[in-house]
C-alpha positions in Angstrom: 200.7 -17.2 106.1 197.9 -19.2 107.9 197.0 -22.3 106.8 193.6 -23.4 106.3 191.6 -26.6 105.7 189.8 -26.2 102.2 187.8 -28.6 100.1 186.9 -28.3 96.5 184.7 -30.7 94.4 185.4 -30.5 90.7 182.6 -31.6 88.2 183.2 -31.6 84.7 181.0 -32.9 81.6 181.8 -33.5 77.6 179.3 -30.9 75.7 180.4 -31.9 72.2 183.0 -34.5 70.9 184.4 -34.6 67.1 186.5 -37.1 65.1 189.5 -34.6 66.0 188.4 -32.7 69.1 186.5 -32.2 72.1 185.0 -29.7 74.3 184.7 -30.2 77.8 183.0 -27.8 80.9 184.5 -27.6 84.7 182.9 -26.5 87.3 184.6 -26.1 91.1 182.9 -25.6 94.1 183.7 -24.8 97.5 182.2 -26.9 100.4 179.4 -25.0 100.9 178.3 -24.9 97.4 179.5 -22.0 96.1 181.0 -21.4 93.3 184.9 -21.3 92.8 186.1 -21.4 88.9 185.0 -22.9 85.8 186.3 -23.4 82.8 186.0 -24.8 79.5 188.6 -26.7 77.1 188.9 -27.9 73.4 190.8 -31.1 73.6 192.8 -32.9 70.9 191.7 -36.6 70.6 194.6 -38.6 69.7 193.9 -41.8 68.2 195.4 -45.1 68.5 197.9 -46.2 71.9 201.1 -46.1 69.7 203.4 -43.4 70.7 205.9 -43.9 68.2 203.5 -42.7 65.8 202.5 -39.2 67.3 205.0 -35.8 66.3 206.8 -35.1 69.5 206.8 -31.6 70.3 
C-alpha cells in the first residue's frame, strides 16, 4: 500500500443545545476544499464534575 501525505480540517458548530441534550454538525474537508464527510450528533449533557454520581455502564 502507498502511503500518502493527507490533510483534513474538521469544523464543527452547536445548532441547538437542551437542558439534557445537544446537537452538533461536522464538516471535513480535504486541503483543497473539498468536501470529505459530515456528520451530525445528539449528545448527552451530563451535569455536574462528580463521577461517583453518573450510572456506569
Amino acid at each position: 500500500m502507498k502511503r500518502r501525505n493527507f490533510v483534513v480540517i474538521a469544523e464543527s458548530k452547536r445548532i441547538k443545545k437542551g437542558n439534557s441534550t445537544g446537537l452538533v454538525e461536522c464538516y471535513v474537508s480535504d486541503q483543497k476544499g473539498s468536501l470529505v464527510a459530515h456528520s451530525t450528533s445528539t449528545c448527552l449533557i451530563l451535569k455536574g464534575n462528580d463521577e461517583s454520581k453518573r450510572i456506569k455502564l
